[in-house]
Biopython code that builds the backbone (N, CA, C, O; Angstrom):
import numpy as np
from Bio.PDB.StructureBuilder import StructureBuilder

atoms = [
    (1, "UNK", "N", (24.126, 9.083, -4.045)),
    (1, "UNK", "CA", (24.011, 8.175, -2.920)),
    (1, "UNK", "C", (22.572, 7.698, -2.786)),
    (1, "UNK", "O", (21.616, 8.456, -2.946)),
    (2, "UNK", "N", (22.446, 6.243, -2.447)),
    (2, "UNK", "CA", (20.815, 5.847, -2.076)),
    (2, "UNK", "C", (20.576, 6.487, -0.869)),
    (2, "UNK", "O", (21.430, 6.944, -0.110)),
    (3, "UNK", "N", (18.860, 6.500, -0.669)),
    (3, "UNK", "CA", (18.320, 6.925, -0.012)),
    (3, "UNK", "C", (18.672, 5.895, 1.272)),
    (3, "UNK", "O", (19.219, 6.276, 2.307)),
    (4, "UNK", "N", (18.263, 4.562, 1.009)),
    (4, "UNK", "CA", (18.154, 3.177, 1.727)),
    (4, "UNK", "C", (19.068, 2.635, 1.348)),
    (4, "UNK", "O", (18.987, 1.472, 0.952)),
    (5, "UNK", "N", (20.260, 3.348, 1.356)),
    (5, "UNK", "CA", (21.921, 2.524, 1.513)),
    (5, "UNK", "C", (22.198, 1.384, 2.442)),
    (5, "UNK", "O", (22.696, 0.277, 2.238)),
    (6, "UNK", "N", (21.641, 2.080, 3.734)),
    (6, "UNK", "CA", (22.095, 1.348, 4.758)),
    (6, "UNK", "C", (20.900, 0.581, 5.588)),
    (6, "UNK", "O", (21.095, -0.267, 6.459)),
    (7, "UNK", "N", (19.608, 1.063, 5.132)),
    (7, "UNK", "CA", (18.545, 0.391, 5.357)),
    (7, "UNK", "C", (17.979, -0.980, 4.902)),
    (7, "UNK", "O", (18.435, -1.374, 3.828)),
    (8, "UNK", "N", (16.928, -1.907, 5.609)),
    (8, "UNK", "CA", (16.586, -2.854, 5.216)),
    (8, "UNK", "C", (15.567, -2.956, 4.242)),
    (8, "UNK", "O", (14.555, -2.257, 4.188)),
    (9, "UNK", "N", (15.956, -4.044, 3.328)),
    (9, "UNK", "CA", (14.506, -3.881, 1.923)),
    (9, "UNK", "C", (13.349, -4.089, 2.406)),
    (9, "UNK", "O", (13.020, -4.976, 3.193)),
    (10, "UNK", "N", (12.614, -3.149, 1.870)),
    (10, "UNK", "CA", (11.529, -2.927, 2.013)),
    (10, "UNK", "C", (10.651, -3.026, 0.658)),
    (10, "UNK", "O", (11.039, -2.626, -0.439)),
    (11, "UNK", "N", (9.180, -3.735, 0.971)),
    (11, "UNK", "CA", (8.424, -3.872, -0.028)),
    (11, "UNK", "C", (7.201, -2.865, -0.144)),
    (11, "UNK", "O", (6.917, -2.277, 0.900)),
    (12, "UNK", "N", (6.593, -2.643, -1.042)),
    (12, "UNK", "CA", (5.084, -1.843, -1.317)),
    (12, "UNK", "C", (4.354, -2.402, -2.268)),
    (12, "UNK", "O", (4.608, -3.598, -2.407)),
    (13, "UNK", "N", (3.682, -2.054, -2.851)),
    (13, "UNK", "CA", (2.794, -2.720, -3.550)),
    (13, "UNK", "C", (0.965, -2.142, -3.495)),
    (13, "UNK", "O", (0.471, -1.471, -2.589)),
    (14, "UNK", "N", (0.507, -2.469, -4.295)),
    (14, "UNK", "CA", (-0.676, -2.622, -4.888)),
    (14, "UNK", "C", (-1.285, -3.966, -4.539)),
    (14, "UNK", "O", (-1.016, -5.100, -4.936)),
    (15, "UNK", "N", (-2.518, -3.338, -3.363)),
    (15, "UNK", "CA", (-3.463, -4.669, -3.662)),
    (15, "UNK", "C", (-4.764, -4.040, -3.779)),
    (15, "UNK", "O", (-5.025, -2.842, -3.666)),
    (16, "UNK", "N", (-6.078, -5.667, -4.184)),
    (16, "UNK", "CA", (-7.157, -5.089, -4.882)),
    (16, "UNK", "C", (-7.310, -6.057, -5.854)),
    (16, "UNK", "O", (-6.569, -7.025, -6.024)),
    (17, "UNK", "N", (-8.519, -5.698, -6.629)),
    (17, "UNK", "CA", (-8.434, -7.001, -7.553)),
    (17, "UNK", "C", (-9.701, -6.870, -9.199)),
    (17, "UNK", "O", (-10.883, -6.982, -8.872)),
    (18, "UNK", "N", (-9.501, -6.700, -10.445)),
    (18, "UNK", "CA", (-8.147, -7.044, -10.619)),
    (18, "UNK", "C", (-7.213, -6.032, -10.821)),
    (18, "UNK", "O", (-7.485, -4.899, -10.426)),
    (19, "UNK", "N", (-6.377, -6.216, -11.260)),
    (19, "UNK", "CA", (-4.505, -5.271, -11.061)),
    (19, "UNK", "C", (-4.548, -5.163, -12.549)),
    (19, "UNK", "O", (-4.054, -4.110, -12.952)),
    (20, "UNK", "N", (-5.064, -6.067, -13.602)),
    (20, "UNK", "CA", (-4.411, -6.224, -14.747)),
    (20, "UNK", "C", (-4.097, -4.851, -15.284)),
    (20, "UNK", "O", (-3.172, -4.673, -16.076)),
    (21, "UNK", "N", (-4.877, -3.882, -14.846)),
    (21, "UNK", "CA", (-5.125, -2.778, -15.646)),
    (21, "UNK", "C", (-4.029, -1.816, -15.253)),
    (21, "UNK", "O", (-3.716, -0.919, -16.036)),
    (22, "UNK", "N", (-3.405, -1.956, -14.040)),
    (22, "UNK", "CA", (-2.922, -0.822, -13.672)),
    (22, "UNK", "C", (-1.325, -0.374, -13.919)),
    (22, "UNK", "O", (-0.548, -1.223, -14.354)),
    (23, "UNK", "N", (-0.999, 0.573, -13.717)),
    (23, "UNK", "CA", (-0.019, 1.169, -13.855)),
    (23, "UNK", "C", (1.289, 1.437, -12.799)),
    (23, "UNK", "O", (2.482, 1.734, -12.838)),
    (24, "UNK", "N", (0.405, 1.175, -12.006)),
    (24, "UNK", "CA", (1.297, 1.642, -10.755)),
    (24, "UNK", "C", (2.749, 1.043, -10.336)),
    (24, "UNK", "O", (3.524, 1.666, -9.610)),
    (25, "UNK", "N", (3.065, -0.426, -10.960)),
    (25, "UNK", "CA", (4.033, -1.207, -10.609)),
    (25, "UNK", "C", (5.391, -0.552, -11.744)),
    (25, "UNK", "O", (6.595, -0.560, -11.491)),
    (26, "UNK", "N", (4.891, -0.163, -12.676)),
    (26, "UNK", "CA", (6.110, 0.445, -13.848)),
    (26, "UNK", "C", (5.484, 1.770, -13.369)),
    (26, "UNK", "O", (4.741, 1.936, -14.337)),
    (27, "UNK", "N", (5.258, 2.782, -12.613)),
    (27, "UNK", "CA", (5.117, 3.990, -12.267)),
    (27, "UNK", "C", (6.619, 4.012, -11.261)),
    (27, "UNK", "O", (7.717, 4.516, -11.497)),
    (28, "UNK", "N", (5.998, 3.064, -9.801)),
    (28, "UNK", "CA", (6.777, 3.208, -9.192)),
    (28, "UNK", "C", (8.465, 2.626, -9.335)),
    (28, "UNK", "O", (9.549, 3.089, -8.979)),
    (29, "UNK", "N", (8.084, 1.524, -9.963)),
    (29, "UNK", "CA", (9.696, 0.845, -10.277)),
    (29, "UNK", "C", (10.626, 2.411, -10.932)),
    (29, "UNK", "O", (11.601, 3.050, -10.538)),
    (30, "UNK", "N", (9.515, 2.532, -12.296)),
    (30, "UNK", "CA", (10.496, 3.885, -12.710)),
    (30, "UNK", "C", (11.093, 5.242, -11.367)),
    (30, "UNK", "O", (12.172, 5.830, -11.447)),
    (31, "UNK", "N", (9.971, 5.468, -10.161)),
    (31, "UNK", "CA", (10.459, 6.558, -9.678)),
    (31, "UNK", "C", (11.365, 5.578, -8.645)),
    (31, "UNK", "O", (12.187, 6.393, -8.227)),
    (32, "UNK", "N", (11.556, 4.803, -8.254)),
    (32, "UNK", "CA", (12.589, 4.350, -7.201)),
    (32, "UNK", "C", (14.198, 4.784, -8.122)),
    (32, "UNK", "O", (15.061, 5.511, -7.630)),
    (33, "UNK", "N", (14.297, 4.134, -9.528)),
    (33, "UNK", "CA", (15.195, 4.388, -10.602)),
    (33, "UNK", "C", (15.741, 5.704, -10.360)),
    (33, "UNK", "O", (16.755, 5.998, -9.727)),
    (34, "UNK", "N", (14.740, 6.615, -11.087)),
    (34, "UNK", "CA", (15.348, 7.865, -11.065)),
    (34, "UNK", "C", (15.647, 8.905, -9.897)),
    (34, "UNK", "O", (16.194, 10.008, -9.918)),
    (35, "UNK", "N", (15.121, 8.192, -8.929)),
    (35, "UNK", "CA", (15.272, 8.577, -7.298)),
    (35, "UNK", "C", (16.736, 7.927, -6.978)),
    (35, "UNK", "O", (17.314, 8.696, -6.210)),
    (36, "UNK", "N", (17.357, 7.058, -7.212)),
    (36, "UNK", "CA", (18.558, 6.189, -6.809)),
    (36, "UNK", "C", (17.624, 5.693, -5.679)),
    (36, "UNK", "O", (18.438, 5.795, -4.762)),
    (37, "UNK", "N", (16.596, 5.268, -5.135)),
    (37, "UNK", "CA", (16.331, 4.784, -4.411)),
    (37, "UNK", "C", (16.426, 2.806, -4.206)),
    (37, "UNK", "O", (15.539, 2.097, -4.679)),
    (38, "UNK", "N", (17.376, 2.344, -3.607)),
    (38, "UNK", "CA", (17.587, 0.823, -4.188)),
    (38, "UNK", "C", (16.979, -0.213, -2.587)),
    (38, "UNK", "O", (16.559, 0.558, -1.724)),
    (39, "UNK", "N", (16.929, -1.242, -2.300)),
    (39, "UNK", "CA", (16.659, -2.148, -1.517)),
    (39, "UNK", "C", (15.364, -2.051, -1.156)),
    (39, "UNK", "O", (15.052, -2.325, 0.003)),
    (40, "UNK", "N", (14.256, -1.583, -2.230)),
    (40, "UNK", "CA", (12.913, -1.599, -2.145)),
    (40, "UNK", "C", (12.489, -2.304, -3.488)),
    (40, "UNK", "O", (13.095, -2.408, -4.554)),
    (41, "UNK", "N", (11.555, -2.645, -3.187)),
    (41, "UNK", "CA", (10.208, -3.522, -4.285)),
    (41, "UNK", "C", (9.084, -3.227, -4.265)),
    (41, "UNK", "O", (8.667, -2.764, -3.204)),
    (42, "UNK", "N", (8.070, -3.378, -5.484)),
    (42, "UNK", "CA", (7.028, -2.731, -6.069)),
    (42, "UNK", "C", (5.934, -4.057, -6.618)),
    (42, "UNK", "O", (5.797, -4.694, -7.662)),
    (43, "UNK", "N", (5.570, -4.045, -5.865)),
    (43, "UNK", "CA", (4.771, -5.624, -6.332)),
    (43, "UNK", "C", (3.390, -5.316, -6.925)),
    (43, "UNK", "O", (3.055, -4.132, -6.938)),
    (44, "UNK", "N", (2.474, -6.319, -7.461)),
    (44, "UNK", "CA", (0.957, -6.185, -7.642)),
    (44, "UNK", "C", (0.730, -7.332, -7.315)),
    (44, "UNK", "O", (1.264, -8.364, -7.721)),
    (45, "UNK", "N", (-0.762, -7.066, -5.926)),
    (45, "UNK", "CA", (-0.996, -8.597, -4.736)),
    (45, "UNK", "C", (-2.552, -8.484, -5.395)),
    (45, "UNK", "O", (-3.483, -7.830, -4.925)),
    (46, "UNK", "N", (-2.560, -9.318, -6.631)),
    (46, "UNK", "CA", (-4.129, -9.329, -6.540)),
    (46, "UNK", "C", (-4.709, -10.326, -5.619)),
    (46, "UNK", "O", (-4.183, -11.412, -5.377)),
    (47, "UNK", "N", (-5.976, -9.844, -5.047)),
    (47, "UNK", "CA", (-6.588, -10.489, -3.747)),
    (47, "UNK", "C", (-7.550, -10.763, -4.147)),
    (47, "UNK", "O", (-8.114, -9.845, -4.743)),
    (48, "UNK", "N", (-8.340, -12.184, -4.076)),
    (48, "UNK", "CA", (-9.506, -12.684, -5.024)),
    (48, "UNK", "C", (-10.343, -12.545, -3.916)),
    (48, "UNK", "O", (-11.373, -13.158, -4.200)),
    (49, "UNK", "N", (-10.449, -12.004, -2.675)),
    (49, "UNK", "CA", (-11.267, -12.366, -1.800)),
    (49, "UNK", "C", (-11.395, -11.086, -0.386)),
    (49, "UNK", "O", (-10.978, -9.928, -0.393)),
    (50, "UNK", "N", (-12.073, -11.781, 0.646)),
    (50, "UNK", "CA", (-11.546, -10.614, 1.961)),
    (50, "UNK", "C", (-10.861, -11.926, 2.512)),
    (50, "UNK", "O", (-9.965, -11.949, 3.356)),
    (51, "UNK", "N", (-11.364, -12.881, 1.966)),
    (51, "UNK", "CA", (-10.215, -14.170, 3.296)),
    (51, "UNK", "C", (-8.565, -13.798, 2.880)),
    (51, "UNK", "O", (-7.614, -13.767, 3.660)),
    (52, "UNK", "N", (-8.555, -13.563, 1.587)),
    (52, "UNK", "CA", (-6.996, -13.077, 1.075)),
    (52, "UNK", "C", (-6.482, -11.929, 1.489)),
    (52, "UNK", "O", (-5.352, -11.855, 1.971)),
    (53, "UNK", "N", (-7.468, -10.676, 1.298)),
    (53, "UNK", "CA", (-7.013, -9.543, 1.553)),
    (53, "UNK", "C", (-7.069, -9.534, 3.285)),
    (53, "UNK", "O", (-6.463, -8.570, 3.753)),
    (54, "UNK", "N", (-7.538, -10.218, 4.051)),
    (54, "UNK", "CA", (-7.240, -10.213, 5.717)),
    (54, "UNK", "C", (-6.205, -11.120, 5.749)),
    (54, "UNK", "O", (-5.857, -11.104, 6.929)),
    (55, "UNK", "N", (-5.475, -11.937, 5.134)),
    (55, "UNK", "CA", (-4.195, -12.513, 5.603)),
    (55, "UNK", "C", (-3.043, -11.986, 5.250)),
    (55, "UNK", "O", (-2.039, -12.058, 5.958)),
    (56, "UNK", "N", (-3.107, -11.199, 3.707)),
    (56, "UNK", "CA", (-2.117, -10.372, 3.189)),
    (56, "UNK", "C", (-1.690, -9.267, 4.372)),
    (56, "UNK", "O", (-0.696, -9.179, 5.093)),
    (57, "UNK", "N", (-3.116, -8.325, 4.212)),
    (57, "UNK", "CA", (-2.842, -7.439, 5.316)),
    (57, "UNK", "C", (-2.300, -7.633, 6.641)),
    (57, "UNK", "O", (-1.368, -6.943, 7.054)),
    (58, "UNK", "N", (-2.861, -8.569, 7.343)),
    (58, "UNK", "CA", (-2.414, -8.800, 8.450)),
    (58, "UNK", "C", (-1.045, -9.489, 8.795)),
    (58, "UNK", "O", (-0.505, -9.400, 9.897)),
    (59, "UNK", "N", (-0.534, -10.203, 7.695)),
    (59, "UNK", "CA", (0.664, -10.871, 7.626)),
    (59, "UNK", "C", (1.687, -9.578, 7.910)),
    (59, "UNK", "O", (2.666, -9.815, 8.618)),
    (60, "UNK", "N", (1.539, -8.449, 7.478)),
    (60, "UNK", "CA", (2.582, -6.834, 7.538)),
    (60, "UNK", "C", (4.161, -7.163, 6.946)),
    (60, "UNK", "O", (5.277, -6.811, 7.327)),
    (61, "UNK", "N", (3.726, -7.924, 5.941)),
    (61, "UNK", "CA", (5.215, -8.504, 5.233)),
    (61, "UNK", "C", (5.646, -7.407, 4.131)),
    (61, "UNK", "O", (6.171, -7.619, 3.038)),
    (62, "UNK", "N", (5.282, -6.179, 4.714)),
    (62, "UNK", "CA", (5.268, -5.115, 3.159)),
    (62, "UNK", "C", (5.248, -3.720, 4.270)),
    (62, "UNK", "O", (4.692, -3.722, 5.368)),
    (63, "UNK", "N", (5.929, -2.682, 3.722)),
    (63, "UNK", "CA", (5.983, -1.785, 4.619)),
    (63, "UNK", "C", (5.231, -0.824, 4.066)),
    (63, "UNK", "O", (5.598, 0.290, 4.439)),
    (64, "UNK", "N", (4.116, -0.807, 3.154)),
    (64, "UNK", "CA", (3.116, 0.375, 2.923)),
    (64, "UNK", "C", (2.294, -0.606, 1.282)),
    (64, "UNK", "O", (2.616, -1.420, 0.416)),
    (65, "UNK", "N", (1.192, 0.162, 1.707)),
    (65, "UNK", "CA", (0.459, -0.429, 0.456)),
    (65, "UNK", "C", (-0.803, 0.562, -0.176)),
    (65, "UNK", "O", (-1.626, 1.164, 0.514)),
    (66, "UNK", "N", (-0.724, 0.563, -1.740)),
    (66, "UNK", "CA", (-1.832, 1.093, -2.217)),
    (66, "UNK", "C", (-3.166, 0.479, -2.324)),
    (66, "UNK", "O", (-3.075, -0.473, -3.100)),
    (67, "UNK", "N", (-3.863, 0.557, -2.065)),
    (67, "UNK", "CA", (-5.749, -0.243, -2.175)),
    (67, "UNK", "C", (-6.366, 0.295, -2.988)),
    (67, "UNK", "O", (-6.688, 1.480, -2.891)),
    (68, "UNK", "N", (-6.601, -0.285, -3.751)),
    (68, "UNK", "CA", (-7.860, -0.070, -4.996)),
    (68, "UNK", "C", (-8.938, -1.195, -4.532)),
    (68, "UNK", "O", (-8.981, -2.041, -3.638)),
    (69, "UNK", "N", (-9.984, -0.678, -5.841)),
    (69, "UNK", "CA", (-11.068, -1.664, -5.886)),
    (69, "UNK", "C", (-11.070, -2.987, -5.977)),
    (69, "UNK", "O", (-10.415, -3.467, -6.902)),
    (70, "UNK", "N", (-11.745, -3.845, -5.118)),
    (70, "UNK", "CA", (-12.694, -3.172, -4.003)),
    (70, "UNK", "C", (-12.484, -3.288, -2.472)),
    (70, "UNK", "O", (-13.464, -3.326, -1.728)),
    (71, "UNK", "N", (-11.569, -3.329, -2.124)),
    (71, "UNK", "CA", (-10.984, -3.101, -0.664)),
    (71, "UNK", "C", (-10.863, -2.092, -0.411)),
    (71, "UNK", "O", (-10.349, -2.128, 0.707)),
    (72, "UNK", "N", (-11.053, -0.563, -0.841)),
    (72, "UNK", "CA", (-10.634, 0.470, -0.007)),
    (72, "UNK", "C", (-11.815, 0.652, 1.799)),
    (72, "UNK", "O", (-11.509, 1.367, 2.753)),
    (73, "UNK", "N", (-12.934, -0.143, 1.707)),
    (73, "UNK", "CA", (-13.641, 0.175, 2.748)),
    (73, "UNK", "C", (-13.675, -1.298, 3.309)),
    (73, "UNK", "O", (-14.063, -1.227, 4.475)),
    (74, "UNK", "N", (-13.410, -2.675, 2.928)),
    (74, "UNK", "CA", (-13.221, -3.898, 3.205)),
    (74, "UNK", "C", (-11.943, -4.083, 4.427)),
    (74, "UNK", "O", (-11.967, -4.784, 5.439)),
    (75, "UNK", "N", (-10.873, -3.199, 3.924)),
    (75, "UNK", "CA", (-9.215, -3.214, 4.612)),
    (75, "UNK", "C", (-9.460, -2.578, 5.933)),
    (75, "UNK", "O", (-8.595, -2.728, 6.796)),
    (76, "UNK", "N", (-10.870, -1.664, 6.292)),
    (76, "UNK", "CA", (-10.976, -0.682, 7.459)),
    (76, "UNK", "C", (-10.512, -1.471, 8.617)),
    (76, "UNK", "O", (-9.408, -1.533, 9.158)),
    (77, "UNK", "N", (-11.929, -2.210, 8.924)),
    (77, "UNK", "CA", (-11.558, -3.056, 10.084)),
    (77, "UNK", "C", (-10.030, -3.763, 10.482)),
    (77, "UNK", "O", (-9.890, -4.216, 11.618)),
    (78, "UNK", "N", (-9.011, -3.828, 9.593)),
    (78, "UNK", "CA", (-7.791, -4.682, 9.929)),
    (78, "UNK", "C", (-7.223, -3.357, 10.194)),
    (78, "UNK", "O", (-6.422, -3.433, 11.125)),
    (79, "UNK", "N", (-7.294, -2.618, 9.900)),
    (79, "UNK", "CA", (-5.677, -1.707, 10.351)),
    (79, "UNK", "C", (-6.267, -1.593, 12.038)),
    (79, "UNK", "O", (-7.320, -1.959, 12.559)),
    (80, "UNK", "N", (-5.281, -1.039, 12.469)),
    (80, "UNK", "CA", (-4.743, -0.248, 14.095)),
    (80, "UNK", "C", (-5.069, 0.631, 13.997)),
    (80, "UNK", "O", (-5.883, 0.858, 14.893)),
    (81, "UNK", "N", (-4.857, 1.927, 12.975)),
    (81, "UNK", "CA", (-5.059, 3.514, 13.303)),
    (81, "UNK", "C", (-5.632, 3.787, 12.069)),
    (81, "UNK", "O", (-5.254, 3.054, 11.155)),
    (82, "UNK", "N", (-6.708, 4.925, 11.712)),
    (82, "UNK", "CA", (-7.164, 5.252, 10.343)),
    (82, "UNK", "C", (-7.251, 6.871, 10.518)),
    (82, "UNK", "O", (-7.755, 7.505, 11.445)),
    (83, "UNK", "N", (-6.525, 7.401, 9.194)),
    (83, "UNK", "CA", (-6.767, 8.929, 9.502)),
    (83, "UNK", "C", (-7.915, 9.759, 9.803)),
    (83, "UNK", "O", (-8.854, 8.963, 9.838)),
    (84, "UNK", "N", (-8.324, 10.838, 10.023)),
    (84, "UNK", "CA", (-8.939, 11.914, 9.848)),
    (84, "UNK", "C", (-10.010, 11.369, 8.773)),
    (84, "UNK", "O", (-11.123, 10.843, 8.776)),
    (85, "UNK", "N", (-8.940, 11.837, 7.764)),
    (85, "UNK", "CA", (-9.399, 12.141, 6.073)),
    (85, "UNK", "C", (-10.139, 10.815, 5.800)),
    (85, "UNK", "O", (-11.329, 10.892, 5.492)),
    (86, "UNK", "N", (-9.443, 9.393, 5.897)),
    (86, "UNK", "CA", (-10.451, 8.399, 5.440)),
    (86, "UNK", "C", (-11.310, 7.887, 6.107)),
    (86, "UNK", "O", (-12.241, 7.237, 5.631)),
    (87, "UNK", "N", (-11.148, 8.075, 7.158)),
    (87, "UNK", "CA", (-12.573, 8.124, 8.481)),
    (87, "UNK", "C", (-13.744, 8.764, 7.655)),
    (87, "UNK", "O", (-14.744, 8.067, 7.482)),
    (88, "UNK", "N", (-13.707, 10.065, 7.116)),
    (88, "UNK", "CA", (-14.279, 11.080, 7.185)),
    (88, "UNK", "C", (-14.640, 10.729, 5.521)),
    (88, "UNK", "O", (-15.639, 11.329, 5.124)),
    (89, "UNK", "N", (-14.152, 10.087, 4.786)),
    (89, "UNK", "CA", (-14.260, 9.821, 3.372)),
    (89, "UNK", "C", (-15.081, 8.477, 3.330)),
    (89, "UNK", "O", (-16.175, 8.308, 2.791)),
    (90, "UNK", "N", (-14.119, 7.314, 4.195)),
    (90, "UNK", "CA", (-14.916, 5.772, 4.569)),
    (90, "UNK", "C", (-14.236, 5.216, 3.932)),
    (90, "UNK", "O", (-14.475, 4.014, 3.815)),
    (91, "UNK", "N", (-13.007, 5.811, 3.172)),
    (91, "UNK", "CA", (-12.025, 4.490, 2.543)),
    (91, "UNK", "C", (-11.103, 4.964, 2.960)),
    (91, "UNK", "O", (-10.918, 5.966, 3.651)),
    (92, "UNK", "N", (-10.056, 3.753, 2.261)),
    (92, "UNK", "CA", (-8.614, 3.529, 2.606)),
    (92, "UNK", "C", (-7.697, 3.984, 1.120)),
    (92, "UNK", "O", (-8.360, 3.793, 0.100)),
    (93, "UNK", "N", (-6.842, 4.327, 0.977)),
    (93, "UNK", "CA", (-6.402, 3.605, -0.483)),
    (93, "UNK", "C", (-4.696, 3.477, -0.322)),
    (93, "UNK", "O", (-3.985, 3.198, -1.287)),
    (94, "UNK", "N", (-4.011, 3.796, 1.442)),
    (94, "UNK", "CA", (-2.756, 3.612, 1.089)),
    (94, "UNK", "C", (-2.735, 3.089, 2.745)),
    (94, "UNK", "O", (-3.446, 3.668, 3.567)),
    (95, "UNK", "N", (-1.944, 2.064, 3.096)),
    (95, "UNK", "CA", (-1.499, 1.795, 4.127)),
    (95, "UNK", "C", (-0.065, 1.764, 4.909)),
    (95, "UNK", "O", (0.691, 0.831, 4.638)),
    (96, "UNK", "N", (0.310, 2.659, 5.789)),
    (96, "UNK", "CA", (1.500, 2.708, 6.552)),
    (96, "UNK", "C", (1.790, 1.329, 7.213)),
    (96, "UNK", "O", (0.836, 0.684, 7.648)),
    (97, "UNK", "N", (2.989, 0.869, 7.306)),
    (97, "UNK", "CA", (3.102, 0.005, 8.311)),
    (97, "UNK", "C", (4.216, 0.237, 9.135)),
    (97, "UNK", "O", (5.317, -0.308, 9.051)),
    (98, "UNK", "N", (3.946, 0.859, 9.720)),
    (98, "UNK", "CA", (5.108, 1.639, 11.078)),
    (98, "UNK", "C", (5.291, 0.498, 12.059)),
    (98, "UNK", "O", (4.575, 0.288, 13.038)),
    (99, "UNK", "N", (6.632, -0.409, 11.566)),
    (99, "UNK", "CA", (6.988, -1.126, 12.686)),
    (99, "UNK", "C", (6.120, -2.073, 13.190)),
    (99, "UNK", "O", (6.461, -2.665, 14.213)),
    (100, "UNK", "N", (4.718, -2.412, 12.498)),
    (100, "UNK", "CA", (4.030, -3.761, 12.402)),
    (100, "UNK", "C", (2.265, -2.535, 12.907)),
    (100, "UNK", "O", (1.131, -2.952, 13.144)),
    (101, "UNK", "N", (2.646, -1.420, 12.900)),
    (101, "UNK", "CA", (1.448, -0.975, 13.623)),
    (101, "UNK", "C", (0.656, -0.378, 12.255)),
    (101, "UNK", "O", (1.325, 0.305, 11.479)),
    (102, "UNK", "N", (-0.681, -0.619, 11.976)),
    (102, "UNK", "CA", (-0.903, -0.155, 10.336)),
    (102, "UNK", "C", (-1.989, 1.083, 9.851)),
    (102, "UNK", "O", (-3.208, 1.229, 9.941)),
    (103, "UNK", "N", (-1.343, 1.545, 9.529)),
    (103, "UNK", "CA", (-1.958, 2.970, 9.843)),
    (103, "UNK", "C", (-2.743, 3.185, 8.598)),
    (103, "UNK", "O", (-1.835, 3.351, 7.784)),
    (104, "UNK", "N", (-3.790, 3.282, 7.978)),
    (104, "UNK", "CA", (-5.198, 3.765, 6.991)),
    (104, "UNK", "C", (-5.043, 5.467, 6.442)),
    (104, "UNK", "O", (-5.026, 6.277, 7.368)),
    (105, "UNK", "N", (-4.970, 5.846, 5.516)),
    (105, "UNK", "CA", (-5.129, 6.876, 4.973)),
    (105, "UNK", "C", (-5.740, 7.161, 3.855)),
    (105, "UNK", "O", (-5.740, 6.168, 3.128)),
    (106, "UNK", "N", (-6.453, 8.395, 3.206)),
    (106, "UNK", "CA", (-6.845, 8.104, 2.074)),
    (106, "UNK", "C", (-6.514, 9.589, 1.562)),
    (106, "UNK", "O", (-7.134, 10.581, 1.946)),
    (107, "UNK", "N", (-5.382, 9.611, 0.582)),
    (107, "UNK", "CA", (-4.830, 10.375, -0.647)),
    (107, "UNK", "C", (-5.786, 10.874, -1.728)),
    (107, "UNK", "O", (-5.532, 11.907, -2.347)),
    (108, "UNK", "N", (-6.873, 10.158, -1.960)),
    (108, "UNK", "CA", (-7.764, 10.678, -3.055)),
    (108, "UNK", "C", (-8.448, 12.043, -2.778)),
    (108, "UNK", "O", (-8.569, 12.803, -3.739)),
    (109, "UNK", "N", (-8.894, 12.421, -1.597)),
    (109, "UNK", "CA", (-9.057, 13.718, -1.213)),
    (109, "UNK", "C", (-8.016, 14.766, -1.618)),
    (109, "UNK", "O", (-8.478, 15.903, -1.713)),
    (110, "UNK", "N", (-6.499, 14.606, -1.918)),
    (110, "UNK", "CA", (-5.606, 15.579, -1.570)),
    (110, "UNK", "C", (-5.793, 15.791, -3.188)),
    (110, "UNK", "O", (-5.993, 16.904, -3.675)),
    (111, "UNK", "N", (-5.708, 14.648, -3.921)),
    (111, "UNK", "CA", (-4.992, 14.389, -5.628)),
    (111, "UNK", "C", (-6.412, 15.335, -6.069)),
    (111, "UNK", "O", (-6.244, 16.310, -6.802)),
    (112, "UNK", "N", (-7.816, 14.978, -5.569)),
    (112, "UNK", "CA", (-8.693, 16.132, -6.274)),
    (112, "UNK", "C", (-8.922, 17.571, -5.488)),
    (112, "UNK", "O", (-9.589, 18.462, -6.014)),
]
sb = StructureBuilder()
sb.init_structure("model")
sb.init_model(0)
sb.init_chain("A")
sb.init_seg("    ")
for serial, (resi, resn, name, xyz) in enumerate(atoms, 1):
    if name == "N":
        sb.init_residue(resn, " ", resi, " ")
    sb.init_atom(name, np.array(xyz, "f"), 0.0, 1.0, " ", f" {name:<3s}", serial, name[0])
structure = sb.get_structure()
């Protein structure tokens, strides 16, 4: 059974710039797959700018996002809420979007 059977599609994605390099879009496509997880998408938003990366972000047309270089400390100012951990670090690298409210975290502390 899917996870998001009965739920609405939802998007994620990678922004940052550039993307060419990364992995993350055939990372995650593969784990939604082997998860049965279906009515979600996995995008890469390269952002040539902060005028781009403040309309992307703020648009909240995506329900969570990864940040790479060089927005992880650029994206601060737009969110609503920022954790502990990336307060305390000064970047971002994944964003919640709970219902339009956008919440800042940063995972690189946990992974080392």
């Amino acid at each position: 059974m899917s996870h998001s059977s009965t739920s609405a599609f939802r998007t994620f994605g990678l922004i940052g710039f550039p993307l060419s390099h990364s992995f993350s879009k055939k990372y995650f496509d593969q784990k939604f797959r082997n998860e049965d997880i279906s009515n979600v998408s996995y995008g890469l938003f390269p952002l040539k700018d902060e005028q781009e990366l403040k309309k992307f972000v703020l648009s909240r047309n995506y329900s969570g996002l990864n940040v790479t270089i060089p927005y992880k400390q650029a994206v601060m100012p737009l969110l609503d809420e920022i954790s502990e951990e990336a307060r305390a670090i000064g970047a971002v690298n994944v964003i919640q979007n709970n219902n339009g409210h956008l919440i800042g975290c940063n995972t690189d502390c946990r992974g080392f």
